[in-house]
C-alpha positions in Angstrom: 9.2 -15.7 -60.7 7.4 -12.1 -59.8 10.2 -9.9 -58.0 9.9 -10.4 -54.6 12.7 -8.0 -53.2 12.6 -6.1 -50.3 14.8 -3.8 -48.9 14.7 -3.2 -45.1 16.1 0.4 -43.8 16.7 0.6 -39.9 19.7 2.4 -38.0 21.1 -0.1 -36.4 21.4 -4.4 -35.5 21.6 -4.4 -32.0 19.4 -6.1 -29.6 16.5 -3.9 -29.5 12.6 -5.1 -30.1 12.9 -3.4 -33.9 16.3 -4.8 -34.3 15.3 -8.3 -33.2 12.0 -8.2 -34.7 13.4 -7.2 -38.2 15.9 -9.8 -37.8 13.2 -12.2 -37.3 10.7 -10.8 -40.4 13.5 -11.1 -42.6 14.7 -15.0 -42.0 10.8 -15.9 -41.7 10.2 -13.8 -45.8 13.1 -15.8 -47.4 12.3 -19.2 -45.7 8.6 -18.2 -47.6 10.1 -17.7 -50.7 10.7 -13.3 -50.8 14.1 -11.9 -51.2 15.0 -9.6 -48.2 18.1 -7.6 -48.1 18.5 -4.8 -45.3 20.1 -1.4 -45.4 21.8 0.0 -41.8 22.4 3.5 -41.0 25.4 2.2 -38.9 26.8 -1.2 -39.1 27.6 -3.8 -37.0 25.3 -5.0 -33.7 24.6 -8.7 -32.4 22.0 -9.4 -35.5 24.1 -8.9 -38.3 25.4 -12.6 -37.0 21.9 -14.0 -37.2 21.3 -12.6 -40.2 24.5 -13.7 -42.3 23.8 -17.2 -41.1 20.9 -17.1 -42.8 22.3 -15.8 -45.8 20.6 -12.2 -45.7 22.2 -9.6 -47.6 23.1 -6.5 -45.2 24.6 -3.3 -47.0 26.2 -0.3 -45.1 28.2 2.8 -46.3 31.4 1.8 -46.5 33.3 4.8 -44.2 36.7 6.1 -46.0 39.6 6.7 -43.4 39.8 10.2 -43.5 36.3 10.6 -42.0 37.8 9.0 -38.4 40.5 11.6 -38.6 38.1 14.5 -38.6 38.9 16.0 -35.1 35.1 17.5 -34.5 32.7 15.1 -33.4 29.6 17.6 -35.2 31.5 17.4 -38.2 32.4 13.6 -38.3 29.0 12.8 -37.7 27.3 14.7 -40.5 29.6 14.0 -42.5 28.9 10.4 -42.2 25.5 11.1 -42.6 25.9 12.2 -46.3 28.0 9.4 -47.1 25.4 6.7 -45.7 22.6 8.7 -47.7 25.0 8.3 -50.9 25.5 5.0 -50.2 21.5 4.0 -49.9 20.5 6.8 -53.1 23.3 4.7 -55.1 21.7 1.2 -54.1 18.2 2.0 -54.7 19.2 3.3 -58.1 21.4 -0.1 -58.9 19.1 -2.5 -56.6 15.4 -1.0 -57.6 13.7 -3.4 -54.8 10.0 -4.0 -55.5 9.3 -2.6 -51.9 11.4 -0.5 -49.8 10.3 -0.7 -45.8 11.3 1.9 -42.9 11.4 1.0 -39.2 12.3 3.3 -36.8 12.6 7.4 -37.3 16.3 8.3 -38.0 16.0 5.4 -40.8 12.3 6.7 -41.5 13.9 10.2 -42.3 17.0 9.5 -44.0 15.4 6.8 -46.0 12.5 8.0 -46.8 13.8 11.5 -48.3 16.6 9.4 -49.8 14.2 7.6 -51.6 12.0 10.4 -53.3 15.3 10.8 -55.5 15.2 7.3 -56.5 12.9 5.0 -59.2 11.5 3.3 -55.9 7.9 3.9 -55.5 6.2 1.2 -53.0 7.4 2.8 -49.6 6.5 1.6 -46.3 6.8 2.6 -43.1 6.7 1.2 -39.5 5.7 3.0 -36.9 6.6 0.8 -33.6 6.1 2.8 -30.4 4.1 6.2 -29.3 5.3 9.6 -31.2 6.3 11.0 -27.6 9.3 11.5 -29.2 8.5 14.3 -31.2 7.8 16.7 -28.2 11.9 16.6 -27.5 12.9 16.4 -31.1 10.2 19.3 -33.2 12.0 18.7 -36.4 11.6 14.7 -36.5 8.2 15.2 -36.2 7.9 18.0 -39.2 9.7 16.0 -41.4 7.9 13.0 -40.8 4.8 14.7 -41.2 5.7 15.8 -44.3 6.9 12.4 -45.8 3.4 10.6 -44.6 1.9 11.2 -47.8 4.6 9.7 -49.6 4.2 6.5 -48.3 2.4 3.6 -49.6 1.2 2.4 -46.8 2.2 3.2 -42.9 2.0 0.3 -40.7 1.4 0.1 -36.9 1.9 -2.3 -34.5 -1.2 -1.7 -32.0 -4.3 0.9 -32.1 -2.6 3.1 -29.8 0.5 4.0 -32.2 -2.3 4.0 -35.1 -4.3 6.4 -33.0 -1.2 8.3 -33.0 -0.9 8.6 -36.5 -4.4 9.4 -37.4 -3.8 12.0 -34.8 -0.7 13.3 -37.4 -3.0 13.6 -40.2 -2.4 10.2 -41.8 -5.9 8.6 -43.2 -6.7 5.4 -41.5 -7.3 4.1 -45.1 -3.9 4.0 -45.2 -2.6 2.7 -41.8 -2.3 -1.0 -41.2 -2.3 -2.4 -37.9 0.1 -5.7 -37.6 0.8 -6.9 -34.0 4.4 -7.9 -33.1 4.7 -12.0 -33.0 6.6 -14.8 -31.4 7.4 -18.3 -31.5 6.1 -20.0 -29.2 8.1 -22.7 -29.4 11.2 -20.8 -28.3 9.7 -20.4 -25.2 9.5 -23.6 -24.0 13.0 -24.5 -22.1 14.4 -28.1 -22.3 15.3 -27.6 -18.7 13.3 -28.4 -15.7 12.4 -25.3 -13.5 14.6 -26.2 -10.9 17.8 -26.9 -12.7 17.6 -23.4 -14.2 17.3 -22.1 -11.0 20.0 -24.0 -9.7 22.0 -22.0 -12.6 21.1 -18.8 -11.3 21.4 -19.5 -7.4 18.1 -19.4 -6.8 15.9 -21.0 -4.2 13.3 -23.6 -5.2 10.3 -21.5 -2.9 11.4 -18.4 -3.9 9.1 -16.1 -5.8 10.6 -14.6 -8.5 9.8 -11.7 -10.5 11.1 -10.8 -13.9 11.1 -7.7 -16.1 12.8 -7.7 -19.5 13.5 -3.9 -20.3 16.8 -1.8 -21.1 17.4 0.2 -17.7 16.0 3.5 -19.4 14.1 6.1 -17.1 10.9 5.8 -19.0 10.9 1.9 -18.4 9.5 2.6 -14.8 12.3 0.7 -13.0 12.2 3.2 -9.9 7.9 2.5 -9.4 8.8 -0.8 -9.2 11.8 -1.1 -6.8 9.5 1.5 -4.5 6.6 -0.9 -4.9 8.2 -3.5 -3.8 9.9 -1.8 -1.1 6.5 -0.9 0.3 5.1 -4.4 0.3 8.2 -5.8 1.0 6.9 -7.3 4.6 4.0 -8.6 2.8 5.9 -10.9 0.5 7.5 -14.2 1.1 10.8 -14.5 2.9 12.6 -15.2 -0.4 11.8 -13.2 -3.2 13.3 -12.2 -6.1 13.3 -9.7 -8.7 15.5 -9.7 -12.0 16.0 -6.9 -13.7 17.0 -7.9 -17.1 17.9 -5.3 -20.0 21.2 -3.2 -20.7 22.4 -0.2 -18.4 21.9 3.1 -20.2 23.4 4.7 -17.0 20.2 4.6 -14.3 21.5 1.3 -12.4 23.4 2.8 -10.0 20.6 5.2 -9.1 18.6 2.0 -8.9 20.7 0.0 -6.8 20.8 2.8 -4.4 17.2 2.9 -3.9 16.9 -1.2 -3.1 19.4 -0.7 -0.4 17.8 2.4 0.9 14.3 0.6 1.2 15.8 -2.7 2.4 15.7 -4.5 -0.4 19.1 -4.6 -2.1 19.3 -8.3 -1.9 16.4 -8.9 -3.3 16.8 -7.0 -6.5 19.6 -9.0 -9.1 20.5 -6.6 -12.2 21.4 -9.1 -15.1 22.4 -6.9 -17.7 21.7 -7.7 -20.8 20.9 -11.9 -21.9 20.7 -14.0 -24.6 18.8 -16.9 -22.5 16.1 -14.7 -22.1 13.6 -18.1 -22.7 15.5 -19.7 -19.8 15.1 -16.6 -17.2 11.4 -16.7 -18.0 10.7 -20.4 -18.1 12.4 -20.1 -13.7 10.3 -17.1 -12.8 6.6 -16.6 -11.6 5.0 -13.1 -12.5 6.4 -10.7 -15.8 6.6 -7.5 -15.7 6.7 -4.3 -17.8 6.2 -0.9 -15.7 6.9 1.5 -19.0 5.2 4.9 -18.8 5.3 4.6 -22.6 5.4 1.6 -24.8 4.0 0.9 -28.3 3.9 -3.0 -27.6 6.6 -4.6 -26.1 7.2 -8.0 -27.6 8.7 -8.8 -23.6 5.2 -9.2 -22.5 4.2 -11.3 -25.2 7.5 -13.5 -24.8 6.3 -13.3 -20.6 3.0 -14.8 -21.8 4.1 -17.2 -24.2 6.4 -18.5 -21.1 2.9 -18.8 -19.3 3.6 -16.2 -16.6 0.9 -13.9 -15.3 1.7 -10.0 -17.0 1.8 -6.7 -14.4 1.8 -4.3 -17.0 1.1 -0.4 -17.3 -2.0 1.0 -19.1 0.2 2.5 -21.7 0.4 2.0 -25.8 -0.6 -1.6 -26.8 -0.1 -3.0 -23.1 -3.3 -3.6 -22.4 -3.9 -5.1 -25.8 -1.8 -7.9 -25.2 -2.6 -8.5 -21.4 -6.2 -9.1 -20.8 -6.1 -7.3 -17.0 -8.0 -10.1 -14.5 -7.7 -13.0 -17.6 -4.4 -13.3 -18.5 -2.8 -10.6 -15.8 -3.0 -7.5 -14.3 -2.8 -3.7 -15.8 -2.2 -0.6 -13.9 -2.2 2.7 -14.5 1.7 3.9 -15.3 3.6 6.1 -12.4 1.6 4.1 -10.0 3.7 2.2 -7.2 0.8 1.7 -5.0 -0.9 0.0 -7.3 1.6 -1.7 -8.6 2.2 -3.4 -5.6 -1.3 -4.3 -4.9 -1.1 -6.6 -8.1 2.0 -8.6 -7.1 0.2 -9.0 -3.7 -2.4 -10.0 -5.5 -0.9 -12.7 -7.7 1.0 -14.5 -4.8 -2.2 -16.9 -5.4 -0.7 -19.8 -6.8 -3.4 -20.7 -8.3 -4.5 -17.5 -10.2 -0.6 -17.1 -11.6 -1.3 -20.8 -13.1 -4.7 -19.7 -14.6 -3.6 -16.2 -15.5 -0.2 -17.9 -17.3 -2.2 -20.8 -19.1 -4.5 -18.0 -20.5 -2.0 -15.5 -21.6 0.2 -18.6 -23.9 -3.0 -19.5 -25.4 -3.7 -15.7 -26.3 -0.1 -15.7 -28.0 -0.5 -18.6 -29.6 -3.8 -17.3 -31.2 -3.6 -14.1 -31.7 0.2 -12.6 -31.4 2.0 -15.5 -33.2 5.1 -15.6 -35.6 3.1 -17.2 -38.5 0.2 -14.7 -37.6 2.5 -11.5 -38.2 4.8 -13.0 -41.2 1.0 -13.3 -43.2 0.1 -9.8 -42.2 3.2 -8.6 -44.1 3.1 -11.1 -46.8 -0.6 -9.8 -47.4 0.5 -6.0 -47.0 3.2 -6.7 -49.9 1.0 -8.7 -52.1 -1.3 -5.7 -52.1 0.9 -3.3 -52.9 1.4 -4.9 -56.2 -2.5 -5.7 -57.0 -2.4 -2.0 -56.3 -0.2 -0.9 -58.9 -1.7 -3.7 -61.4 -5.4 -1.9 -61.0 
């Protein structure tokens, strides 16, 4: 058989969208017949579980003692760095995968220059949200300017983030566009409506709305606790909104602001859940109020629960949410507005048209087969490439 290896490079396996979403790529290649094997900047995180059950190799730099013991926190870390790079340069050189594939920039970087010492040739990498980044860190955005035309091929994951890179000087001859994909299936609870309800102490008339987001400023949390504080008298008597994502330190801010506009008991922060299926499959209207995004797979898992979208006109948003078919976009920074659309969709029956529309669109367009075949195809042709 043709080698079929492939060696994934990210920074981390928590439970982030690249994280979960390489997690996922990975099982789906090996049940189709590749060889996957992924490389972390720092090890450990809530995938490396999934993935061991599955039987996917997962290397790491293997730390020696007296690294810990060094007292400066600078220090420790760089000097971590050059072991990790070590530790990839050396498996490249034993491993030689057919096709080495970047997500995410601190992997992108340390990867990808990594690799330029190595036999490796066919390099990918993965662009996966808008290069706002760059503004607050200049030297990310040199270096990764200057490994561009290194690459084999750069994918993105909607037109806005290839935009982006055409904007960066990459040719769009050698950008592919793959959307994110789900499983459908997973988003289809066992339970009735009710008894999940019942599991989170919610009322059977309340309306419920749900965001899926880490509680990070640029997430928009605030424009949507202040537009719901302004429509607060023109929603239901019992109304809900679940904030679901981790804490990276703005909650407290947040829960200040629901009390202040009357709405603290109306606002439930969950942290951060595995049953994200079952939170979806008990709520009525998804959210995501980002002021930047490259394309969240939370809305697609919102749509493939059949709930209406709210989402910001931001990155690929409004590529997965057909605004007045399948939901309703809004310009970011916008509570007013905001608001207005989950008055809006309080009509019963347009959330039940607006949800039936946006699963169907899923399940066309943004599906888990649908994205494993736009990889498979971008691997194949790396190879027909290098035949020709």
């Amino acid at each position: 058989m043709a080698d079929r290896s492939i060696l994934f490079v990210i920074g981390s396996l928590s439970v982030g969208g690249a994280e979960r979403h390489v997690t996922k790529l990975a099982i789906s290649l090996k049940r189709r017949g590749w060889d996957p094997a992924i490389f972390v900047l720092s090890p450990g995180g809530p995938m490396t579980d999934v993935l061991e059950e599955n039987a996917i190799p997962i290397h790491a730099a293997a730390m020696p003692s007296w690294v810990n013991d060094l007292g400066n926190d600078r220090l420790r870390a760089r000097v971590g760095l050059v072991i990790t790079a070590f530790a990839l340069w050396f498996l490249l050189w034993r491993q030689r995968p057919r096709v080495l594939h970047f997500f995410l920039p601190a992997a992108y970087i340390v990867g990808g220059i990594v690799s330029l010492f190595t036999p490796v040739r066919r390099r990918i990498m993965s662009r996966r949200s808008m290069n706002h980044y760059q503004a607050n860190h200049i030297l990310f955005g040199k270096l990764e300017r200057w490994l561009h035309p290194k690459m084999s091929l750069i994918l993105a994951n909607s037109i806005a983030v290839k935009n982006d890179l055409v904007a960066e000087g990459v040719s769009p001859k050698k950008i592919r566009l793959i959307y994110n994909g789900i499983d459908v299936e997973e988003f289809r609870s066992s339970r009735s409506r009710q008894a999940l309800r019942d599991l989170e102490n919610i009322q059977p008339e309340a309306i419920v709305l749900t965001m899926v987001a880490n509680l990070i400023p640029y997430k928009g949390h605030r424009d949507l606790i202040e537009a719901l504080g302004a429509i607060n008298e023109r929603l239901p008597p019992r109304w809900l909104l679940l904030c679901v994502g981790r804490d990276d330190g703005i909650q407290a801010g947040l829960e200040h602001l629901a009390l202040s506009l009357g709405i603290g008991e109306n606002v439930r922060f969950l942290g951060s859940r595995k049953d994200i299926a079952n939170l979806l499959a008990l709520s009525d209207i998804g959210l995501l109020t980002s002021h930047e995004e490259g394309f969240s797979n939370s809305i697609l898992e919102g749509m493939a629960a059949g709930l209406p979208m709210i989402v910001t006109d931001v990155g690929g948003n409004a590529e997965a949410v057909v605004n007045g078919t399948t939901g309703i976009v809004v310009p970011a920074k916008s509570p007013d507005r905001l608001g207005e659309a989950v008055v809006e969709l309080l009509n019963e029956h347009k959330r039940k048209v607006f949800g039936g529309r946006g699963r169907e669109r899923v399940f066309n367009i943004f599906s888990l087969e649908a994205c494993i075949d736009g990889y498979e195809e971008v691997y194949r042709t790396l190879g027909h490439k290098e035949k020709a």
